[in-house]
VOBA-1610 file (N, C-alpha, C; in pm, whole numbers, padded with zeros to 5 digits, always signed):
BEGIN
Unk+00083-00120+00000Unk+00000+00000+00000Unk+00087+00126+00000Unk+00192+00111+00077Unk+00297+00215+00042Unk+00352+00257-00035Unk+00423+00161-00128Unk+00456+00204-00222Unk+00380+00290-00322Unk+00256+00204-00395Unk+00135+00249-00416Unk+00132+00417-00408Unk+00092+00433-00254Unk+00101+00607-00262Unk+00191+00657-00294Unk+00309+00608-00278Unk+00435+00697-00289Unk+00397+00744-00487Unk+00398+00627-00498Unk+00337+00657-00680Unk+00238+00757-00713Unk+00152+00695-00637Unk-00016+00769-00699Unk+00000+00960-00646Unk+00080+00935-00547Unk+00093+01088-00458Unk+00245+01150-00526Unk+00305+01119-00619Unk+00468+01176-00607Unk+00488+01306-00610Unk+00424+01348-00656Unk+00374+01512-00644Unk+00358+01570-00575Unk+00372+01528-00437Unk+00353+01576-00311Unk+00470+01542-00217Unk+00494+01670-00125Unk+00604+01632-00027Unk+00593+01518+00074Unk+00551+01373+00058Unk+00529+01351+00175Unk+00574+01214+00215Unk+00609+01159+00305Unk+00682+01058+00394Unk+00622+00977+00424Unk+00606+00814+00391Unk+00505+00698+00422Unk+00601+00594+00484Unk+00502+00570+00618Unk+00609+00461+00698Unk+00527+00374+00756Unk+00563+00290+00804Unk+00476+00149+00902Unk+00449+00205+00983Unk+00301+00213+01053Unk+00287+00225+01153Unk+00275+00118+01258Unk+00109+00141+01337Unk+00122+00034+01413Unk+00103-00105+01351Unk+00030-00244+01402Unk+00043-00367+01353Unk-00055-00332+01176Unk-00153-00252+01157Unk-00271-00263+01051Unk-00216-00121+00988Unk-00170-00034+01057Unk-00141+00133+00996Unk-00051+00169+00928Unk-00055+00278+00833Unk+00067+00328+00787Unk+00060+00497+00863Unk+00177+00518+00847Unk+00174+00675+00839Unk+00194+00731+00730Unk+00109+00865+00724Unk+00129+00954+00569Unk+00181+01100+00695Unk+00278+01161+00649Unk+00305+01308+00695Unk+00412+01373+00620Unk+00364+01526+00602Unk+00458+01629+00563Unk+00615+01570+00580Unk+00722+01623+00454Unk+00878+01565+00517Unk+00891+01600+00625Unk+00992+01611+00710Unk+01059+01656+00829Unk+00946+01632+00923Unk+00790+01582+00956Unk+00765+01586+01006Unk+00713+01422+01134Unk+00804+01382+01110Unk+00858+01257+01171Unk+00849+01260+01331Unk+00875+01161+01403Unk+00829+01192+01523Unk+01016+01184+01590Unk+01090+01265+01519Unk+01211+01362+01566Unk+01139+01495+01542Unk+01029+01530+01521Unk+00949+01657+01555Unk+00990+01727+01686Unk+00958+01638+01740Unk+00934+01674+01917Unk+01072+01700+01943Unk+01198+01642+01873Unk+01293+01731+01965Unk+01329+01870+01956Unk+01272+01935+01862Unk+01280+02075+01826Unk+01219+02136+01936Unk+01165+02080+02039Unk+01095+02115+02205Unk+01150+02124+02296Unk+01264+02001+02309Unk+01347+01973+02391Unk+01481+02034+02393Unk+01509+02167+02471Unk+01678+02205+02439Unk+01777+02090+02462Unk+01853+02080+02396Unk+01990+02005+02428Unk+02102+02010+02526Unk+02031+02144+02620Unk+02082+02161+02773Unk+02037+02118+02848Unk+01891+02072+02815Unk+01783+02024+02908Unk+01818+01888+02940Unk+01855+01792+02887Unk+01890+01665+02947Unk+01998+01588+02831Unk+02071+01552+02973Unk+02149+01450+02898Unk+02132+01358+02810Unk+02045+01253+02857Unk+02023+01188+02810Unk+01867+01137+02762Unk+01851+01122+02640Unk+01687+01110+02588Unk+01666+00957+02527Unk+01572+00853+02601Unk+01573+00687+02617Unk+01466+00717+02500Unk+01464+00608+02394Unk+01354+00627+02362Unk+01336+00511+02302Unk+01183+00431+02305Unk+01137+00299+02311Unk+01082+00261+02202Unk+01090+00213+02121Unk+01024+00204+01998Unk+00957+00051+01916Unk+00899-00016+01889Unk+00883-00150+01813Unk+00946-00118+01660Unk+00917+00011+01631Unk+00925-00011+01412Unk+01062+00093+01414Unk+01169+00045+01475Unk+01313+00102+01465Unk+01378+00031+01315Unk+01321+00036+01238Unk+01368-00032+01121Unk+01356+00074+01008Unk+01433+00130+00878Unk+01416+00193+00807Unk+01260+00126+00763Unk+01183+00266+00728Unk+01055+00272+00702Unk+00923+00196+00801Unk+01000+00191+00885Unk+00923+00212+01081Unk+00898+00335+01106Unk+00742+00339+01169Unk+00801+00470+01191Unk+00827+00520+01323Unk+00917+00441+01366Unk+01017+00494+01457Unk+01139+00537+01469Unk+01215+00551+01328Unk+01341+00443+01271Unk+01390+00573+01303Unk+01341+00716+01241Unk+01427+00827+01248Unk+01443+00914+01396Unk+01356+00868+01498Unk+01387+00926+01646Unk+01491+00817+01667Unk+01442+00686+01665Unk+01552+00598+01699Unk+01681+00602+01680Unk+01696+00690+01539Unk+01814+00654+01526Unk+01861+00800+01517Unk+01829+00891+01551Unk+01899+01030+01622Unk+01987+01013+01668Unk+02088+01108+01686Unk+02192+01125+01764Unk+02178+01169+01880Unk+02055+01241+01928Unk+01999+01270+02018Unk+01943+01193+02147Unk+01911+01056+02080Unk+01842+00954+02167Unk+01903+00811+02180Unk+01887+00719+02265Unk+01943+00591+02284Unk+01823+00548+02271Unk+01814+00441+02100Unk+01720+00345+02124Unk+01720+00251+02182Unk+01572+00175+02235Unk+01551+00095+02271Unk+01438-00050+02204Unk+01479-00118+02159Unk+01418-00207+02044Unk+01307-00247+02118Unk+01181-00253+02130Unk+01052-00330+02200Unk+00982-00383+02134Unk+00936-00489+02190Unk+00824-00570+02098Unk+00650-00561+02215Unk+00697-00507+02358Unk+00579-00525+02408Unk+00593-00447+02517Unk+00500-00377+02613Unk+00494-00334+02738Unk+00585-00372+02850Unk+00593-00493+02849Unk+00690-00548+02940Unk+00819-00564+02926Unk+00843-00528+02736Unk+00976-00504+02755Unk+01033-00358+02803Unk+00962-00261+02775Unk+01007-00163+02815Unk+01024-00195+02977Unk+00920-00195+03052Unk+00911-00198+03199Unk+01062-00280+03223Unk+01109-00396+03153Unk+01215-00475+03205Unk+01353-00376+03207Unk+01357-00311+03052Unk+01466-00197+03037Unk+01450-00082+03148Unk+01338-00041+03170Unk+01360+00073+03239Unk+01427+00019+03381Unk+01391-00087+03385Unk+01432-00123+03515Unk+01560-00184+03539Unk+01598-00236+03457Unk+01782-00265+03396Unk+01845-00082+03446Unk+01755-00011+03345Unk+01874+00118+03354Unk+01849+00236+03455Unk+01723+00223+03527Unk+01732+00287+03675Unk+01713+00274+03785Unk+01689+00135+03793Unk+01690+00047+03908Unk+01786-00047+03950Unk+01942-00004+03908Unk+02033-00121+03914Unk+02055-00171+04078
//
């Protein structure tokens, strides 16, 4: 189905990625969910965790994930996060 639009739409600025298990995402370029760090100063914290399942080119998690800004974290479920968070601030 992606590809598809990328065709039927090329005429348009816009970015198609996996979403959740049934979804895709359609959005403006640059407007990726590395959006949000344009919020966050880079004085403000060291370090930015960030949890993702679709860390895979054309996931759409792939481009926060893979910031320079953030340490991904690969998840497949709720409980994995809960296990990581608890690996890295509960040692």
């Amino acid at each position: 189905m992606i590809e598809a639009m990328k065709v039927e739409f090329k005429d348009l600025d816009l970015c198609y990625s996996i979403g959740g298990q049934i979804s895709f995402d359609v959005f403006p370029k640059g407007w990726n969910k590395t959006y949000c760090l344009q919020y966050i100063s880079e004085d403000e914290f060291d370090t930015i965790h960030f949890f993702g399942d679709k860390i895979f080119p054309g996931g759409n998690d792939y481009e926060l994930g893979m910031s320079e800004r953030t340490i991904e974290h690969k998840v497949e479920c709720p409980e994995d996060t809960m296990r990581i968070c608890k690996q890295l601030f509960f040692k």
